[in-house]
C-alpha positions as CSV (number, residue, x, y, z in Angstrom):
1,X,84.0,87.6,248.5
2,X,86.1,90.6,247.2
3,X,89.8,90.6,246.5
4,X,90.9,92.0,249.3
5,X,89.1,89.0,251.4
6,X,90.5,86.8,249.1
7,X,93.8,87.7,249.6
8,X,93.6,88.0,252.7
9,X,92.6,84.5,253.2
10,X,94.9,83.1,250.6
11,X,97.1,80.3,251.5
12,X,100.2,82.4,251.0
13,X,99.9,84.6,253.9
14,X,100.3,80.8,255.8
15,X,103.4,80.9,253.4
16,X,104.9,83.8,254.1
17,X,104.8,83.4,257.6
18,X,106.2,79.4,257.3
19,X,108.8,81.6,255.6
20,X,109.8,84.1,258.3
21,X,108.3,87.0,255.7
22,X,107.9,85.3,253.0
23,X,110.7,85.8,249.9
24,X,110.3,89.6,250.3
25,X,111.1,92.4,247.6
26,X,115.2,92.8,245.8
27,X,115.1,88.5,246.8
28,X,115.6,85.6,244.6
29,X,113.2,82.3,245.2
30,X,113.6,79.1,243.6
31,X,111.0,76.2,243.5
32,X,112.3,72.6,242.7
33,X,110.0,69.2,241.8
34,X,110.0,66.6,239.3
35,X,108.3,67.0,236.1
36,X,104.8,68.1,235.5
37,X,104.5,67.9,239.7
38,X,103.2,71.7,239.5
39,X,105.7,74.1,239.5
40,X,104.3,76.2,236.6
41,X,101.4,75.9,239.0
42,X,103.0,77.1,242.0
43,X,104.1,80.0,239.9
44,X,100.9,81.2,238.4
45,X,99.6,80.7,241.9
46,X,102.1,83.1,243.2
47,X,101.9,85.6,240.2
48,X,98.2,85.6,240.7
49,X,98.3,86.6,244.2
50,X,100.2,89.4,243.8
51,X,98.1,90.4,241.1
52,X,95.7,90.5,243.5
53,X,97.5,92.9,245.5
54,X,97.4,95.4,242.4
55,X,101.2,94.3,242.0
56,X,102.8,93.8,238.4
57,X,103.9,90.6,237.4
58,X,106.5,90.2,234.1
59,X,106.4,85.9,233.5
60,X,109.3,84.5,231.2
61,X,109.2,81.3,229.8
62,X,111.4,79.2,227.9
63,X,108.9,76.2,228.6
64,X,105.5,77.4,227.3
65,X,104.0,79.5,224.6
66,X,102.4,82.4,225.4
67,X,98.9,81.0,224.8
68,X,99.7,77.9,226.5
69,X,100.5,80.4,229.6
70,X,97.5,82.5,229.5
71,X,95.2,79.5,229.6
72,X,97.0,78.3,232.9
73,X,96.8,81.6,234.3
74,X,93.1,81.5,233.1
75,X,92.3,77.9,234.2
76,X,94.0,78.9,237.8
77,X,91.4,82.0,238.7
78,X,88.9,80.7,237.1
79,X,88.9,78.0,239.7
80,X,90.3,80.4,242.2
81,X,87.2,82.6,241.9
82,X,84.6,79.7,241.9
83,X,86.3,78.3,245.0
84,X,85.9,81.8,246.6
85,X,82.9,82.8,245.4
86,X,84.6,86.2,244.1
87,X,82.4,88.7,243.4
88,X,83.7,91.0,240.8
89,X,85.2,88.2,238.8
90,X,84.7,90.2,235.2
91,X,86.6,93.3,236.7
92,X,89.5,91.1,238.8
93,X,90.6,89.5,235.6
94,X,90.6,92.1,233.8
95,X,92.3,94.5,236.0
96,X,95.1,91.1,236.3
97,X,95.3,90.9,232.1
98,X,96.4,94.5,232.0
99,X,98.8,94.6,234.9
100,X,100.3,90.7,233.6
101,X,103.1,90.6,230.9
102,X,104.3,87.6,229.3
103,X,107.2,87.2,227.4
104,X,108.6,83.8,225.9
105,X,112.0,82.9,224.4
106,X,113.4,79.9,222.8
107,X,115.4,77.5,225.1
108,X,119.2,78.7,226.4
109,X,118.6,82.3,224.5
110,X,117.4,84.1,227.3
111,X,120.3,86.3,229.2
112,X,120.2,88.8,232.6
113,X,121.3,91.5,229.2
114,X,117.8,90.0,227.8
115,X,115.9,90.3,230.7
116,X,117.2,93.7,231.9
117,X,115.6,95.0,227.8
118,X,112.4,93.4,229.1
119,X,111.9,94.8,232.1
120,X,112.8,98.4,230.6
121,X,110.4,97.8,227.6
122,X,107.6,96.5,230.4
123,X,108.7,99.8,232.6
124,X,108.2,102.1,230.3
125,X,104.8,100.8,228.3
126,X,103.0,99.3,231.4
127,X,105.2,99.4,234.5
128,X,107.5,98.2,236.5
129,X,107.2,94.7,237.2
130,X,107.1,93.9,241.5
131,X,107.2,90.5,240.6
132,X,109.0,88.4,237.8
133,X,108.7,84.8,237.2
134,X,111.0,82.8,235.1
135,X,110.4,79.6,234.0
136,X,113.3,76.9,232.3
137,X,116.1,79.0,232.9
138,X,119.2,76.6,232.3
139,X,120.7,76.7,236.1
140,X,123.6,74.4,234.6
141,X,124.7,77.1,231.9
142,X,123.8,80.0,233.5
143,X,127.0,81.5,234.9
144,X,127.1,82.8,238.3
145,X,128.1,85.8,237.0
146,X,124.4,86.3,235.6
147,X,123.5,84.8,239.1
148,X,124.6,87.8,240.6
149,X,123.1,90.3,237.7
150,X,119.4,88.8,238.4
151,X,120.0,89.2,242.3
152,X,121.2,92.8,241.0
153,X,118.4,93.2,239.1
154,X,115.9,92.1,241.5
155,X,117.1,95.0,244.1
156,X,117.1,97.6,241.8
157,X,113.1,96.5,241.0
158,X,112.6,95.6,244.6
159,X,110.8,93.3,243.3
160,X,110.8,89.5,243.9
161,X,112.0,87.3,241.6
162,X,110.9,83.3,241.5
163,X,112.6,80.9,239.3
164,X,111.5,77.0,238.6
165,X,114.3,74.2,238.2
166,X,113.6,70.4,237.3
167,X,114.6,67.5,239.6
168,X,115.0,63.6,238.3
169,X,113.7,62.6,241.6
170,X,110.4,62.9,243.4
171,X,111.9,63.6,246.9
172,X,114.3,66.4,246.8
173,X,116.0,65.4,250.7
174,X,118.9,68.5,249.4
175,X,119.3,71.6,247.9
176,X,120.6,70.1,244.2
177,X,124.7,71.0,242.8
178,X,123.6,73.6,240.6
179,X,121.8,75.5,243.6
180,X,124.7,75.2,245.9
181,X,126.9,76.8,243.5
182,X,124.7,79.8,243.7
183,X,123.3,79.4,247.4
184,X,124.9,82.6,248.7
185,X,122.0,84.1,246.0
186,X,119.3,82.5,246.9
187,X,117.0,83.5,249.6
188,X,114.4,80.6,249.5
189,X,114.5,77.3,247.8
190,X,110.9,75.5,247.7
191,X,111.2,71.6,247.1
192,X,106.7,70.3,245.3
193,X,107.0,66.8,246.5
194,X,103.9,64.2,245.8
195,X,101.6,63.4,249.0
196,X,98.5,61.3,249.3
197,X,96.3,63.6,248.6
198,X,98.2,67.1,247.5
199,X,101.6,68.2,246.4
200,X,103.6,69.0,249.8
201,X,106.2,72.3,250.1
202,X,109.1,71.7,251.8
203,X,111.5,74.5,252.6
204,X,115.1,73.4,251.6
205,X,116.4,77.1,252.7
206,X,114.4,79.7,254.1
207,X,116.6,82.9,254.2
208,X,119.5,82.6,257.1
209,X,117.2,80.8,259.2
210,X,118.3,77.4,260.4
211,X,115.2,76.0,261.8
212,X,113.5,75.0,258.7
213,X,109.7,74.6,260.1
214,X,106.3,72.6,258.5
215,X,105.2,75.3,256.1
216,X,101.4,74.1,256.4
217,X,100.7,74.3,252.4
218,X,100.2,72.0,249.9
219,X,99.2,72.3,246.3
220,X,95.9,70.5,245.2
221,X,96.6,68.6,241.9
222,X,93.2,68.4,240.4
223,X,91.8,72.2,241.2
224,X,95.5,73.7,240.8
225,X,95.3,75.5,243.8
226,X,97.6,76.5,246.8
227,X,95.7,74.7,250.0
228,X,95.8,75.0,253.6
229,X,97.8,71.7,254.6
């Protein structure tokens, strides 16, 4: 199977449509689950597809170092492509090496002033990103103020930007105090809750729409994958 298949096929098309459009480009998405249920998972998942789509992705992390990220980013298509029986493996991950940059920053250092240098740096040496990922952003000390300069940011890119917050609980039944304060912002909130068998999405807001349907994809904890559900 070639890339293009591939993508086509991915679970994310079922996604996007689950989603009305999916998040869309100049948007801001936020997945929510407990700890170590698979949001950096999600992520990569995410980053990776549009990586397949020849987009570039720019992943910040105050969680990981950048080793520990390339080896979930590795450990991802490597499964991705044996699953799929990808065909041009060697050239696909190179081609998604070049076009991925990672940057990592200690805990609470990271600012929109930050991440507006990165993005220029990554601009002008590689590209600008069409996708950026940030990971253990502080949604309790960020002001909304730098709220409003990432949803800036993210039009002036129009690119799409997907952010990762922890919840205490399991089940996430509502969108958490720190999201509300900044709902206005936020296109699409994504609540990874545990199932039998796979890690369930659950829309907790999906643009304006009020009907907030069965989005038909899970996350498979031992493979890593996003799954048809």
């Amino acid at each position: 199977m070639y890339r293009k298949f591939l993508n086509a096929r991915s679970p994310l098309r079922l996604l996007e449509k689950g989603l009305h459009g999916g998040l869309g480009p100049g948007n801001l998405g936020i997945v929510i689950a407990g700890h170590g249920v698979g949001k950096a998972s999600f992520l990569v998942g995410v980053a990776l597809d549009e990586l397949l789509r020849s987009g570039r992705v720019l992943h910040v992390s105050m969680v990981h170092t950048v080793s520990h990220i390339r080896d979930h980013y590795d450990t991802v298509f490597e499964e991705l492509a044996a699953t799929a029986h990808l065909e041009d493996e060697a050239r696909v991950h190179v081609d998604i090496n070049r076009n991925r940059s990672i940057r990592v920053y200690p805990r609470n250092v990271l600012t929109t002033a930050k991440l507006r240098e990165a993005v220029k740096v990554e601009s002008e040496t590689a590209g600008q990103p069409s996708l950026v990922v940030i990971e253990g952003l502080d949604f309790e000390t960020t002001s909304r103020e730098d709220f409003v300069d990432l949803k800036d940011l993210a039009g002036e890119l129009a690119a799409e930007v997907w952010l990762s917050i922890s919840s205490n609980d399991e089940q996430v039944p509502q969108l958490p105090p720190p999201i509300e304060r900044v709902e206005d912002l936020v296109s699409v909130v994504l609540a990874l809750e545990p199932g039998d068998d796979a890690v369930l999405l659950r829309a907790l807001k999906d643009h304006d729409n009020p009907d907030l349907t069965d989005l038909h994809v899970a996350l498979d904890p031992k493979t890593l994958l996003l799954t048809r559900h």
